[in-house]
N, C-alpha and C positions, 0 to 999 in steps of 0.2 A: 814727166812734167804734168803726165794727166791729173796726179794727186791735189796738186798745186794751182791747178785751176784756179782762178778766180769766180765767185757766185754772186750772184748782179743782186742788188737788193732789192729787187721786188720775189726771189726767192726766198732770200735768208726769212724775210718777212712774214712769208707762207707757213716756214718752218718752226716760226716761233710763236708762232698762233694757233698751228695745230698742236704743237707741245701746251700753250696753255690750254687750250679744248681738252686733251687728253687727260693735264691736270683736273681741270674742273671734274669731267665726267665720273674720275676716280674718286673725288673730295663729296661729290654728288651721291655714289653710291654708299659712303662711308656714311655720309648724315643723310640719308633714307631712312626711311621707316623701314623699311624691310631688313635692314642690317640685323636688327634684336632678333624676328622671324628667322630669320638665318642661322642666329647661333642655335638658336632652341631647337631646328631642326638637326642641328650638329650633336647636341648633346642627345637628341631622342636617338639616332641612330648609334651612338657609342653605347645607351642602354641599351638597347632594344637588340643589339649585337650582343652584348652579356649575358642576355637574358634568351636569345634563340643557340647561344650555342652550344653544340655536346661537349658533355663532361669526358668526354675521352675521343679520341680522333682527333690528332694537331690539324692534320692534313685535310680538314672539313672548315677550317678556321676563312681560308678564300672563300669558300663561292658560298660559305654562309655571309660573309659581309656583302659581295657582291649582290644575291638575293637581297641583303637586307636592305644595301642604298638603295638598289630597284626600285623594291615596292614602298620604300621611302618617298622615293625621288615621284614615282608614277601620285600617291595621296596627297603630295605636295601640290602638284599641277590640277589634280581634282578640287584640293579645296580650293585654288588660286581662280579655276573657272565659275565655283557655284556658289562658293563662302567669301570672297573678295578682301572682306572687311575683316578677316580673321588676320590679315597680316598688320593690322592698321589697330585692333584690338590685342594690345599685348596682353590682358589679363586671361581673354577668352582662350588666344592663342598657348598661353600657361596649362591653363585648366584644361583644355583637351589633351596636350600631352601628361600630363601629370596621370590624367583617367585610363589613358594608352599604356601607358607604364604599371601606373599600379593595378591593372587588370593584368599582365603578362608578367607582373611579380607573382601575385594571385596562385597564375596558369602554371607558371613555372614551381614554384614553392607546393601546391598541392600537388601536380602531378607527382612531387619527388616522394613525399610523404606517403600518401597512400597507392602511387601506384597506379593511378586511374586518367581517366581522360576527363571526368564528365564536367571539373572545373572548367575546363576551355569551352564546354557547352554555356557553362553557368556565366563566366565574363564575358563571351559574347553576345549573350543578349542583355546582360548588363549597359553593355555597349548601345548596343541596338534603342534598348529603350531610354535611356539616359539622353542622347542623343537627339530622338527624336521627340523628348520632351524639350530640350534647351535649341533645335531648331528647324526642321521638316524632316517629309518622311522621304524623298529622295537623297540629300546629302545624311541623313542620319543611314540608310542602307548601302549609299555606296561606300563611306568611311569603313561600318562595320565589316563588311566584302574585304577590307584591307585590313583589320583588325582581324580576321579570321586566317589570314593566311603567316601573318606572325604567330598568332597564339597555334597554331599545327606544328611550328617551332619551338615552342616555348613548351608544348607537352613533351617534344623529345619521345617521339614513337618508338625512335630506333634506337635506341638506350635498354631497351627492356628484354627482360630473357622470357617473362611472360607473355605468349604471343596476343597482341594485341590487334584490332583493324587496323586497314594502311591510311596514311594520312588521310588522301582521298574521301574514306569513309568518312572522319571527322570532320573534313572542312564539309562535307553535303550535311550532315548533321546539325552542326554552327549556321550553316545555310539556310537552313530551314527556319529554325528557332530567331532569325535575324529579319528574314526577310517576314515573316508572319507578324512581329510586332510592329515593326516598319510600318507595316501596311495596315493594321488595326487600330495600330493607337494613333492616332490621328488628334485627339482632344480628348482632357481629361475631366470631365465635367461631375462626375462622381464618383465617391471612393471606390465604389467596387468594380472600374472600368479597368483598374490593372490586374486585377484579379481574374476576373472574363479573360484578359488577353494572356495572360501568364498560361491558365487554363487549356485554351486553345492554342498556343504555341506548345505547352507541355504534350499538347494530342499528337501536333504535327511531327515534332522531334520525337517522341517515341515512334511514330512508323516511319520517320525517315530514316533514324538509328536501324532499326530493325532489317527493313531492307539494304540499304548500304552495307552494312557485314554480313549479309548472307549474300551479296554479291562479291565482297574481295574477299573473304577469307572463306575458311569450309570449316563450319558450326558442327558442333557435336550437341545433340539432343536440344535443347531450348535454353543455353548458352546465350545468346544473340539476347532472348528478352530480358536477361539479368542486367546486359551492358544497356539495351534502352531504355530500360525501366530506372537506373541509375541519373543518365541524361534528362529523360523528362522530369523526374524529381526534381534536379538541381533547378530546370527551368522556374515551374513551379514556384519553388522557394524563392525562387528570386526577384518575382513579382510582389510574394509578401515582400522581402526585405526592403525593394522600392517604394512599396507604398510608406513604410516607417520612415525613412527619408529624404522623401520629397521637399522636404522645407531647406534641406541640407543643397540637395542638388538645384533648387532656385535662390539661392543663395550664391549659390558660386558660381552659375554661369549667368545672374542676375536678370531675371524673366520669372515671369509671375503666370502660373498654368491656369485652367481655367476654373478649377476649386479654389483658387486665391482671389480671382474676381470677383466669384461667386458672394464669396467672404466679403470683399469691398461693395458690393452693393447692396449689401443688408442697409437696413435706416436706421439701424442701432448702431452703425458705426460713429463714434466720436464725432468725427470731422462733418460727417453728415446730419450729426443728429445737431451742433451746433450750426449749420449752413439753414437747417430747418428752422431755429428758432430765434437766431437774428440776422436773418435775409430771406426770408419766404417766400418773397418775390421769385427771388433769385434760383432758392430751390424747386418752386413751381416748374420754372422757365427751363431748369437743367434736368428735372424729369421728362418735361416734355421732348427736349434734343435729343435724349438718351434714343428715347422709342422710335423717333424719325431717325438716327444715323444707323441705327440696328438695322434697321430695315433696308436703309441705303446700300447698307454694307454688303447685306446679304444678296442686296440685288446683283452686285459684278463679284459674289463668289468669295468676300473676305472678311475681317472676326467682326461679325456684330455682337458677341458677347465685349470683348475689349473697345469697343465702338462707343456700346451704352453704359458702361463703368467710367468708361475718362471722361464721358458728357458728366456724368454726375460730379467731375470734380473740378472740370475745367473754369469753375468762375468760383473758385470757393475763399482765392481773394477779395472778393465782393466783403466777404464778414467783416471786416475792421472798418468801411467805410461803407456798409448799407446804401444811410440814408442820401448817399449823391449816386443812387443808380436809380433810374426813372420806376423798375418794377417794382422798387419797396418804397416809394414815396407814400405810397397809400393813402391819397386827396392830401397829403401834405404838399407846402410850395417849395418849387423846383429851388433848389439848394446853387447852383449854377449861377443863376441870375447876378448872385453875389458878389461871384467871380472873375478874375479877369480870362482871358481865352487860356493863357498860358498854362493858368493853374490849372483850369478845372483837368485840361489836356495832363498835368501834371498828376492829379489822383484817379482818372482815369488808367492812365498807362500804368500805375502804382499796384493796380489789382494783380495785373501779372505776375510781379516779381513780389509781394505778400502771397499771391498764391503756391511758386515754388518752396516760397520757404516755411508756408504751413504745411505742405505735403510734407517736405524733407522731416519737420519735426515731429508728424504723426506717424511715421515709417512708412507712406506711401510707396509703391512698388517702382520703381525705374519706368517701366512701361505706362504709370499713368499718368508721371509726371509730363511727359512729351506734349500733351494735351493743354494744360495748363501753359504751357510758353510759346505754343503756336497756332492757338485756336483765332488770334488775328494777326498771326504772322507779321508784315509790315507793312500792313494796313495803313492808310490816312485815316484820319479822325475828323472825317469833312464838318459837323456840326461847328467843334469850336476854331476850325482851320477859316469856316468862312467868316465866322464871326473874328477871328484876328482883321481878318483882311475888311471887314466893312469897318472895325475899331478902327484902323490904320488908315481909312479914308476919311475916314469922319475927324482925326484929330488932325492930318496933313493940311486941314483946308483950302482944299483946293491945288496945294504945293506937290508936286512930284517928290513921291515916297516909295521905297523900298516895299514891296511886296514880301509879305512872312515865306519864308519858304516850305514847300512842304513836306521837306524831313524831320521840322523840328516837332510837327504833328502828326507824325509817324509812332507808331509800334516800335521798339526795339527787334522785334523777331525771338527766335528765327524762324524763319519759315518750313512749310507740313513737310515731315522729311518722309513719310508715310501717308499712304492713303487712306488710313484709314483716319490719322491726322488731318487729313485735306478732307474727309466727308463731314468730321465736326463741325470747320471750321464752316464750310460750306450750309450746313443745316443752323449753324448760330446767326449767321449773317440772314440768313434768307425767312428764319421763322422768325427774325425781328423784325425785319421789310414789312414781313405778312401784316403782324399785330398793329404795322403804324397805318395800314389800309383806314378806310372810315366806311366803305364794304367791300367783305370778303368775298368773290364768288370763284370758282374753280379757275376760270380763266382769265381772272387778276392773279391768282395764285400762281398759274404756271408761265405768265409773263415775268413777273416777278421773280423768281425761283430763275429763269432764266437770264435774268439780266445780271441777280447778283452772279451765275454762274462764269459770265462772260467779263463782266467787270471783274474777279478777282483771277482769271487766267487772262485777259490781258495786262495786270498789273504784275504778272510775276509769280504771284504767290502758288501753283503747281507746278514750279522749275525745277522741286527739287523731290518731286515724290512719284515721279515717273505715272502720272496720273495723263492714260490716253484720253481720246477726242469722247471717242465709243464710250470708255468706260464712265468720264462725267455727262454722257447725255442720258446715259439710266441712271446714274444718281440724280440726275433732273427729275427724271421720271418717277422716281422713287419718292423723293421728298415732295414734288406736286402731289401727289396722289394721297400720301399718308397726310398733309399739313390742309387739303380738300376733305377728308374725315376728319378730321378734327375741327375745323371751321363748317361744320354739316350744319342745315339749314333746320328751322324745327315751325313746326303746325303754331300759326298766330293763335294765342290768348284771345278769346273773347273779348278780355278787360286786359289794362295795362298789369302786365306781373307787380310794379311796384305804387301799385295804387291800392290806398286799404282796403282793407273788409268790410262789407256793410255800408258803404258810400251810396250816394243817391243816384249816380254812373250805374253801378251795379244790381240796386233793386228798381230802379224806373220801367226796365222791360217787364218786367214779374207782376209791379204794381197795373198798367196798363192791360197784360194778360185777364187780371182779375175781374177791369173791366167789361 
């Protein structure tokens, strides 16, 4: 009769609430983002099993898959800790396994053909450098670390009736040649910086080849330098063949290296060379940001080269509508006055989104559009926000009125997702403060510099770019300091600078002399 019990319904109720929680949580992980990440690691592992296993031996068929989900399973939780956003970026998430694969087709397919190892030398620092171009040199060497212990697979040592080094040997070899460029190329600032590093990883992997097989196998005669001499070649080479497509490999994991900057901030670029010539102002004002956030950048350790290129394009919305920005007035009357608070708020925030979509059409890089749409983040527009609110007192007479709110004189956003995003945005604001001064001295300069500092992190706007306490009070320090030389004080004139030549001011002391 136990069956038959009766269940009180504050039970039943428990029971059918955790059935629907356990629905939800299921429905939850089904429409996650991580679900795509999912399959794509399902399918790298069914390649990447085809591709490490032996052509002959059923009975290697287990603990080659086992090994292979492992070191699957272990790069999955590697990128999960250091790359985050690789699950949430399905394109990126693509394009590295696609890289993964077609380098252990590569490994596999050459080894079969000639018989050699030195391709698995040559796709792992493919790896390596590839990598560490599209995103640092720590997650581009621990990846490769796991890319190197497939591709030991994928040569299929134990396949060969030609006695070959043991795995071992090869993965210290691949070791070598990954962790050298890892850690060399760092920034690729001119063409022959992969060339240098090809070079010197070619030195390292020929002595690390070399020693390695004279420790696991027993060399006959000078045997050993043929196989490293082999390896460091392919390295070599593979530095040239990186450097031929590099336009290819920032294309497709869409990151712009520092020869592409470089590029972008010549003054004969289009978009700059018409920024120059109808809004000069405007161009003035974005060379000057460029050289304060450079420096800012540099000061907490991060790229002032992409720092001073996205200064130069951040206002380049300004070109359709110059003459309503106060720097290209040039003693012309302020265009504003015209206006109701609404509008002018209206062409204003206008520059933003004219400024995306000039990049977009000149093929600016992904990375320096960022700049252009958060350089005032969601900022207030306090000039015509106040001026609403005195319009709106002024026509209420006297009557209790509605106050503007002040979202509607807001920025769109979004806000600095990047600090180096946050240090622009931070030197725009603060070298405009400077300029409205009526005198500059170093310490109006570093009060200033300091206020807009605290006015735009109490308003929100470094919520989202992980920008600490420490690191904005040396970009304080940075931009006081550099925006204090640039406002440098200079030896008074005798005479007024813009008083003529030859006036009676200027010969009176000389005439009296003569007396």
């Amino acid at each position: 009769m136990r069956f038959w019990k009766k269940i009180s319904p504050r039970r039943s109720q428990v029971r059918k609430n955790k059935s629907v929680e356990r629905f939800s949580q299921i429905n939850k992980l089904v429409n996650t983002d991580y679900l795509l990440p999912m399959i794509v690691w399902l399918l790298f592992v069914v390649c990447a099993l085809i591709l490490s296993l032996p052509l002959t031996g059923d009975h290697k068929i287990i603990p080659a898959l086992v090994v292979v989900v492992m070191t699957s399973l272990a790069g999955v939780l590697y990128i999960y800790h250091y790359q985050k956003r690789l699950a949430r970026n399905r394109t990126r998430a693509l394009v590295l396994v696609v890289l993964f694969l077609l380098m252990l087709a590569v490994t596999r397919l050459g080894a079969l053909i000639t018989n050699h190892t030195f391709w698995a030398t040559g796709t792992a620092v493919t790896t390596a450098v590839v990598l560490t171009i599209a995103y640092d040199q720590r997650f581009a060497m621990g990846i490769s670390m796991f890319y190197c212990l497939f591709a030991c697979f994928a040569a299929g040592l134990e396949q060969r009736a030609v006695p070959q080094p043991a795995n071992l040997s090869l993965f210290l070899t691949m070791a070598a040649g990954v962790v050298t460029c890892s850690f060399c190329l760092k920034d690729i600032r001119t063409r022959l910086k992969l060339l240098k590093v090809s070079t010197l990883a070619a030195v390292v992997v020929l002595a690390a080849a070399a020693a390695s097989v004279c420790l696991s196998t027993e060399t006959e005669g000078y045997g050993f330098l043929k196989y490293a001499g082999f390896h460091s070649l392919t390295t070599l080479i593979v530095g040239l063949i990186i450097q031929n497509v590099l336009p290819v490999i920032e294309k497709s994991f869409r990151i712009a290296t520092s020869m592409t900057l470089l590029d972008f901030s010549d003054a004969n670029q289009p978009l700059l060379k018409r920024l120059h010539m109808e809004a000069p102002g405007t161009f003035s004002h974005s060379l000057l940001i460029g050289s304060i956030a450079e420096a800012a950048a540099e000061a907490i350790g991060r790229n002032g080269l992409l720092c001073r290129v996205g200064s130069y394009y951040h206002d380049i919305g300004k070109i359709n509508k110059a003459s309503y920005f106060v720097e290209n007035e040039l003693g012309s009357a302020n265009r504003h006055k015209e206006l109701a608070p609404t509008m002018s708020h209206l062409i204003i925030v206008g520059h933003v989104k004219d400024g995306i979509e000039m990049a977009k059409e000149y093929g600016l890089p992904t990375v320096l559009r960022q700049f252009i749409e958060t350089h005032h983040g969601t900022t207030l527009i306090e000039p015509f926000y106040n001026e609403a609110i005195k319009l709106k007192s002024k026509n209420s007479k006297g009557k209790a009125n509605d106050v503007p709110s002040e979202s509607e004189f807001r920025y769109p956003g979004p806000k600095p997702r990047t600090k180096e995003a946050a240090i622009v945005m931070l030197v725009d604001t603060s070298e405009s403060a400077v300029r409205s001064l009526a005198e500059v001295t170093p310490t109006k300069i570093e009060a200033v510099v300091r206020n807009m500092a605290m006015k735009r992190l109490q308003d929100g706007q470094f919520d989202e770019c992980d920008l600490s306490l420490r690191e904005l009070s040396q970009i304080e320090t940075s931009i006081s300091k550099t925006l204090a030389a640039h406002y440098h004080g200079r030896i008074a004139y005798p005479h007024p600078p813009d008083e003529p030549v030859g006036s009676e001011s200027q010969t009176e002391p000389i005439e009296q002399e003569d007396k």
